[in-house]
C-alpha positions in Angstrom: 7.7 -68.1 53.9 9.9 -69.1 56.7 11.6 -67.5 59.8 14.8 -67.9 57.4 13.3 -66.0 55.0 11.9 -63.2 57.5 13.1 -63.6 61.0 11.3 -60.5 61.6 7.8 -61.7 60.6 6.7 -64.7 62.6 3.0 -63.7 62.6 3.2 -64.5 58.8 4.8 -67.7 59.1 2.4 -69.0 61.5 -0.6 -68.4 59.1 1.7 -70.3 56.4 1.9 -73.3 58.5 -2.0 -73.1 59.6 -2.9 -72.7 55.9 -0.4 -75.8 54.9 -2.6 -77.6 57.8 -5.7 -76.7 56.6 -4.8 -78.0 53.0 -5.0 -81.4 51.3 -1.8 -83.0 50.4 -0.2 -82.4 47.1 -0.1 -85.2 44.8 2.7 -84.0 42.5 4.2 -80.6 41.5 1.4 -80.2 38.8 -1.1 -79.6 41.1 0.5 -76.3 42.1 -0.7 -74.6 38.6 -4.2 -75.7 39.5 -4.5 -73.5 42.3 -5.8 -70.0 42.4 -3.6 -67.0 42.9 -5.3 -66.4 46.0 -3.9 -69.7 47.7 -0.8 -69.3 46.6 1.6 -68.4 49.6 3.2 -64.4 48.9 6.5 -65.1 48.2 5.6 -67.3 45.2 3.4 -64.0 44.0 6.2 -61.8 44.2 8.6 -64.3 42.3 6.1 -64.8 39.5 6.0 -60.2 38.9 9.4 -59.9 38.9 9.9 -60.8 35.5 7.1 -58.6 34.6 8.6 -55.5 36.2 12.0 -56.2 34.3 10.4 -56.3 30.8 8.6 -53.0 31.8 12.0 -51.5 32.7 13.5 -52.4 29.8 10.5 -51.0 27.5 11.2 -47.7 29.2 14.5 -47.6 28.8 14.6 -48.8 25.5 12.2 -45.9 24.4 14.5 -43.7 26.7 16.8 -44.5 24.6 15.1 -44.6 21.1 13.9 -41.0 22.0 17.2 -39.8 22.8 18.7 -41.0 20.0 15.9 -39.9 17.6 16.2 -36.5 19.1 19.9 -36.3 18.5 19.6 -37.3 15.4 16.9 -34.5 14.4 19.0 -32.0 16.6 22.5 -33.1 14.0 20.6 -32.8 11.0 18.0 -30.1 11.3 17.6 -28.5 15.0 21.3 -27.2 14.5 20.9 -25.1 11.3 17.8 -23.2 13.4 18.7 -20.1 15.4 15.9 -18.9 17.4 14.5 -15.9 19.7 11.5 -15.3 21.5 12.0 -11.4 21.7 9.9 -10.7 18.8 6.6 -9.0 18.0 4.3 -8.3 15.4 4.7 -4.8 13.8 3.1 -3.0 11.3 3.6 0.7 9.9 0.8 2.2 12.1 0.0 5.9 10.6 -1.5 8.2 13.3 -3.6 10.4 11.6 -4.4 13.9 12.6 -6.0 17.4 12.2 -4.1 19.5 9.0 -6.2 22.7 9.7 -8.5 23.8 13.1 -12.5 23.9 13.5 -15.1 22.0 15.2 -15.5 18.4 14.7 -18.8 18.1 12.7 -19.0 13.9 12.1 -17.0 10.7 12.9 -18.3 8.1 11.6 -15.9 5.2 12.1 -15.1 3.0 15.1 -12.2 1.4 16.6 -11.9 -1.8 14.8 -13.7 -0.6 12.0 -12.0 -2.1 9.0 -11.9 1.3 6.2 -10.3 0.9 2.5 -8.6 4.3 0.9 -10.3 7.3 1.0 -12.7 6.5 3.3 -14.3 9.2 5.6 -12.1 9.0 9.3 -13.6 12.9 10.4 -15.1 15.4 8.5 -14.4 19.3 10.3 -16.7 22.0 9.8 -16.1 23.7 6.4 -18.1 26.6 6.7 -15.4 29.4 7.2 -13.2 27.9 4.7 -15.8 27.6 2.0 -15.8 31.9 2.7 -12.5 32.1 2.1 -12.0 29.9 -0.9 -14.8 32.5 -2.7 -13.3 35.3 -1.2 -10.0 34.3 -3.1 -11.7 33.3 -6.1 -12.9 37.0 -6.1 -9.9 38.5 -5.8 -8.4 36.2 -8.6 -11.1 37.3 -11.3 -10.7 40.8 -10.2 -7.0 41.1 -10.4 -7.5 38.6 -14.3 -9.7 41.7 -15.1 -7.3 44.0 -14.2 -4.0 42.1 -16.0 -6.4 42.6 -19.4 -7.4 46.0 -19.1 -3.6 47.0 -19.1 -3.1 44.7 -21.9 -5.7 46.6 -23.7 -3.7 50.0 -22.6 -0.3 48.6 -24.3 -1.5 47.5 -26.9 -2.9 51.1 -27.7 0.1 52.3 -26.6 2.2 50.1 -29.0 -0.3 51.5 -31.7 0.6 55.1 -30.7 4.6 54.2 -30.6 4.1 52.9 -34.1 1.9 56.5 -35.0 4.6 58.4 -33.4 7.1 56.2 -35.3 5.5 56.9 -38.6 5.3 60.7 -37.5 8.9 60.8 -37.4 9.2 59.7 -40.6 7.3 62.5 -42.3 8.9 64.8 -40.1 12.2 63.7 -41.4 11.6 63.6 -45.0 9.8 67.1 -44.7 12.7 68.5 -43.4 14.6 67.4 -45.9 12.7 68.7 -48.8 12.8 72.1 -46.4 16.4 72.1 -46.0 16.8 71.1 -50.1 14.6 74.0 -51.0 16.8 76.3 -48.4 19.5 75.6 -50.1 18.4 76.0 -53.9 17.4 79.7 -52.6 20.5 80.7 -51.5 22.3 79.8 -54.2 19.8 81.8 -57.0 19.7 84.5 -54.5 21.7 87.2 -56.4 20.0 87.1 -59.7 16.6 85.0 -59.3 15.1 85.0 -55.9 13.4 87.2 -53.8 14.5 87.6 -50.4 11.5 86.7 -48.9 11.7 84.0 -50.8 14.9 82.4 -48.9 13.2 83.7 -45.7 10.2 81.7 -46.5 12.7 78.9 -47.0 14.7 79.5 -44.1 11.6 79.6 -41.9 9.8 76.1 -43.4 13.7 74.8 -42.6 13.2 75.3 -39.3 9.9 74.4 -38.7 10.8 70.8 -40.2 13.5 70.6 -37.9 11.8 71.6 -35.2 8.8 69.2 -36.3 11.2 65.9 -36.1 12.1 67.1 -32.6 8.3 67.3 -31.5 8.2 63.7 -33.6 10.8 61.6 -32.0 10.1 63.7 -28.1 6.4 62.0 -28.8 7.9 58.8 -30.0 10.0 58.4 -27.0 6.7 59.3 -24.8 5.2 56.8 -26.4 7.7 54.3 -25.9 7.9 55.0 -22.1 3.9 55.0 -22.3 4.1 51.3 -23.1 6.6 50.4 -20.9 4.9 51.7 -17.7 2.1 49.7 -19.2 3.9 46.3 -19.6 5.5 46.9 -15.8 2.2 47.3 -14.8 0.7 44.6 -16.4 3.6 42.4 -15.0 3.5 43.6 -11.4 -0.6 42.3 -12.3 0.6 39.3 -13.4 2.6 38.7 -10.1 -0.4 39.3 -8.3 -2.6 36.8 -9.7 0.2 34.1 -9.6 0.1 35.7 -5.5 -3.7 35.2 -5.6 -3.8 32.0 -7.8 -1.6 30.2 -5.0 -4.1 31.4 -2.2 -7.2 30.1 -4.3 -5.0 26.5 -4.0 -4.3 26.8 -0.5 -8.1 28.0 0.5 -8.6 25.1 -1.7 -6.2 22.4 0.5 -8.0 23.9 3.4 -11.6 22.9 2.2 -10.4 19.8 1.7 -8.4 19.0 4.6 -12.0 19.7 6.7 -12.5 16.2 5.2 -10.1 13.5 6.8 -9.3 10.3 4.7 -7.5 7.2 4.9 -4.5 7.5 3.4 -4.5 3.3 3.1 -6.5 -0.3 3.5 -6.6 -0.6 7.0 -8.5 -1.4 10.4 -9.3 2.0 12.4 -8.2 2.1 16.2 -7.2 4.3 19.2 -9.9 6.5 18.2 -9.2 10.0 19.9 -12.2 12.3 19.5 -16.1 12.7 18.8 -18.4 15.0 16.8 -18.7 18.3 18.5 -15.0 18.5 19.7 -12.3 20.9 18.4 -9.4 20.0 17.3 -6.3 22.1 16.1 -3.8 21.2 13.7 -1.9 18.2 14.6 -4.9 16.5 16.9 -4.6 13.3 16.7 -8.1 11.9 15.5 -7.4 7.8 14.5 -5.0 5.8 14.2 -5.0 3.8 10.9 -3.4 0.1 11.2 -2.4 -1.5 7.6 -3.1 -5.1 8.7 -2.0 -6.6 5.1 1.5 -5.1 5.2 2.4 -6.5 8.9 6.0 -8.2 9.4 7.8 -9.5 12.7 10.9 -7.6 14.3 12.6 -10.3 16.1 15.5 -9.0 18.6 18.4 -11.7 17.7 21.6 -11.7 20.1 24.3 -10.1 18.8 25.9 -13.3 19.2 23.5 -15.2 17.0 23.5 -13.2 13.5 26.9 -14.2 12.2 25.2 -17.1 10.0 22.2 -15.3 9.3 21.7 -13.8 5.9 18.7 -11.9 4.2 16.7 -14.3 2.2 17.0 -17.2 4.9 13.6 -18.9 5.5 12.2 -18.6 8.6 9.6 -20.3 10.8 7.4 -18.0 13.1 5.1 -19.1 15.8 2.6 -16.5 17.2 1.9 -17.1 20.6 -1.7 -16.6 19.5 -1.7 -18.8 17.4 0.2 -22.0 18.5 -0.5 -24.8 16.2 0.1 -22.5 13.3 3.5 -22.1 12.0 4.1 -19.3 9.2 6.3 -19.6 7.1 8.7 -16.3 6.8 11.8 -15.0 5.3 14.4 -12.4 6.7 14.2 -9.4 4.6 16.6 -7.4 6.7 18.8 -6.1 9.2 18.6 -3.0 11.4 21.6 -0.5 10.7 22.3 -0.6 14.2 21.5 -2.7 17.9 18.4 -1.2 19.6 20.4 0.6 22.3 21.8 2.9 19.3 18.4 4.3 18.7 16.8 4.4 22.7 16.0 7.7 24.1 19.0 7.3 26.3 22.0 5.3 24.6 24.4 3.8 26.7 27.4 6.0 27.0 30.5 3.1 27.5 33.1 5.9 28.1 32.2 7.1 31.7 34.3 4.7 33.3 31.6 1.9 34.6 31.5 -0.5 32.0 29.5 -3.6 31.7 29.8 -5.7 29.2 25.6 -7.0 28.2 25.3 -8.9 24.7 23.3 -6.8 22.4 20.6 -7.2 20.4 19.8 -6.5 16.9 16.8 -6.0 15.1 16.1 -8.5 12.2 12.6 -8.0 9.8 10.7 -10.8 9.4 8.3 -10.6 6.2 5.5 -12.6 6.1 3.5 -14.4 3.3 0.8 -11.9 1.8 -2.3 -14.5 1.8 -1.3 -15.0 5.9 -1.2 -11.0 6.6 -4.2 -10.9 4.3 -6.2 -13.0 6.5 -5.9 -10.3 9.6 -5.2 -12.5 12.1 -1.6 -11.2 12.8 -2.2 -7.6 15.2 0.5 -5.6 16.0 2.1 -6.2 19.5 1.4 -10.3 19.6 4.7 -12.1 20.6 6.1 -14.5 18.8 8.7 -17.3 18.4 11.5 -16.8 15.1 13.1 -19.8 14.1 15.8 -18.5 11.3 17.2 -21.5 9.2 20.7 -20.9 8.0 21.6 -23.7 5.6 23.1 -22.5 2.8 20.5 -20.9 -0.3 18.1 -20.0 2.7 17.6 -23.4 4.2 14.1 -24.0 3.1 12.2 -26.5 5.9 10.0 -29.0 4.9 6.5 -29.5 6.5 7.7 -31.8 8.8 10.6 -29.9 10.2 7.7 -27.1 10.7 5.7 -29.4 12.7 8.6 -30.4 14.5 10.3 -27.0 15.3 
């Protein structure tokens, strides 16, 4: 290096020239290739990296460039068919279950995380008071059944008595008849045959006759009324066993009800109570979580559904979960945006309006071997990736990996 080269550095050029005094004399040219690095003045070092510098510019920007255009290429053929949103969780039809009739709290044998199948014990209540009253009702029941038959057995005597009465009318009838015949046979052989007594006689078993189908039908009519009365009663009976029948069935639900269940399969959590407390109808004891029926409710801009379509295939990343992608499909749309259904909706007719792009709620079911597994909880986030290519868009393993 020379002043020429540097003006600025004359320290440097000094220890060239001592150095160049200190070596032998070059032969030839060839001799400079023979010499170690470390001789070789700096200028010649920093002619011989440029070229190395340059090739490793270019590798970078050639895979700049190869990257860019590999990524624009899976953007144009894939990446723009996907429509995605991180505004989705993991939801599940949680059942809260809770007290149907009041007592003390005599067991609980689950715990929170505790994974139950149907019919399982959740609480069992103290039954002893409702055990009373299911007997009590059963009491009544047989009671009132043993009343209903006794007045059977009284109509049916009285229908017996109707058909006596009935039959007594009869004989009443036809001896009034022969009475009335033999009446009338005196009075016509009066003058030359018969006595006068003799009509009298026949006058007087005339009447008596008559008098007897009165006394006939007035009893038959008794009768009748008898076994009506009867057959009210019996029904009025009737009615109060059905009455009594329907209180052995609720005493019945309430024995039962002591004894909670799950309704479902599910894992057991926000347990609210212990053995010994009391709880009223409508304490909440569990709640029940069906972990094999989850889905994902993924909030999608209003903005973003127009190509989206039930039956679309979908790719769902759970934040817990980040290096397994689920595979999904949409299975449907809310009826409405979530605003529509908030405690307070948005009233856009008071004047101080603001337009904010809505979202609507899109279901998300999942493969039943993946919610199977347990693994997906209610309330984890997740990533949707809908893919709207026409017949649902199915993505290959690859596109998963890469999306």
């Amino acid at each position: 290096m020379s002043l020429r080269e540097d003006a600025g550095r004359p320290t440097e050029v000094a220890e060239d020239e001592s150095l160049s005094a200190a070596s032998p004399p070059r032969a030839d040219s060839r001799s400079v290739a023979t010499v170690p690095a470390q001789a070789l003045a700096p200028a010649e070092l920093v002619k011989r990296k440029r070229p190395l510098r340059k090739l490793l510019l270019l590798g970078l920007l050639a895979a700049a460039v190869g990257g860019g255009g590999y990524e624009g290429w899976q953007w144009w053929s894939v990446g723009r068919f996907f429509i995605s949103t991180d505004d989705a969780y993991v939801q599940a039809d949680i059942s809260v279950l809770a007290a149907k009739v009041s007592g003390y709290l005599e067991a609980a044998p689950v715990v929170n995380g505790q994974t139950v199948a149907r019919g399982d014990v959740i609480a069992k209540l103290d039954d002893g008071d409702y055990r009373l009253a299911l007997q009590s009702a059963r009491d009544k029941l047989a009671t009132q059944q043993s009343t209903i038959e006794r007045i059977g057995r009284q109509a049916d005597a009285a229908e017996a008595q109707v058909a006596q009465a009935s039959a007594q009318v009869e004989a009443s009838r036809a001896d009034a008849v022969r009475a009335d015949a033999d009446y009338r046979r005196a009075t016509q052989m009066q003058a030359d045959y018969v006595a006068k007594s003799r009509i009298d006689q026949t006058k007087a078993d005339r009447d008596r006759t008559e008098a007897a189908v009165k006394g006939a039908e007035a009893a038959l009519l008794a009768a009748h009324a008898n076994v009506d009365v009867l057959r009210a009663q019996q029904k009025e009976a009737r009615n109060l066993s059905a009455e009594l029948s329907t209180a052995v069935d609720r005493a019945q639900r309430d024995l039962d009800f002591t004894v909670i269940r799950a309704p479902f399969d599910g894992v057991v959590g926000n347990k609210a109570v212990e053995a010994g407390a009391y709880v009223a109808p409508g304490t909440r004891v569990a709640a029940l979580v069906p972990l094999q029926s989850v889905r994902i409710d993924a909030n999608f801009k209003e903005t973003q559904v127009e190509r989206m379509r039930p039956g679309q295939a979908v790719i769902v990343t759970v934040d817990a979960y980040p290096d397994r992608p689920i595979r999904g499909v949409v299975e449907s749309f809310s009826p409405a945006s979530g605003s529509v259904f908030s405690l307070l909706p948005p009233d856009n007719a008071t004047g101080n309006f603001t337009k904010i792009v809505q979202r609507l709620p899109v279901r998300v079911k999942v493969p039943l071997d993946v919610a199977r597994e347990g693994i997906l909880r209610p309330g984890l986030s997740a990533v949707v990736k809908v893919d709207t290519r026409e017949a649902g868009g199915r993505a290959n393993a690859q596109v998963a990996e890469a999306h």
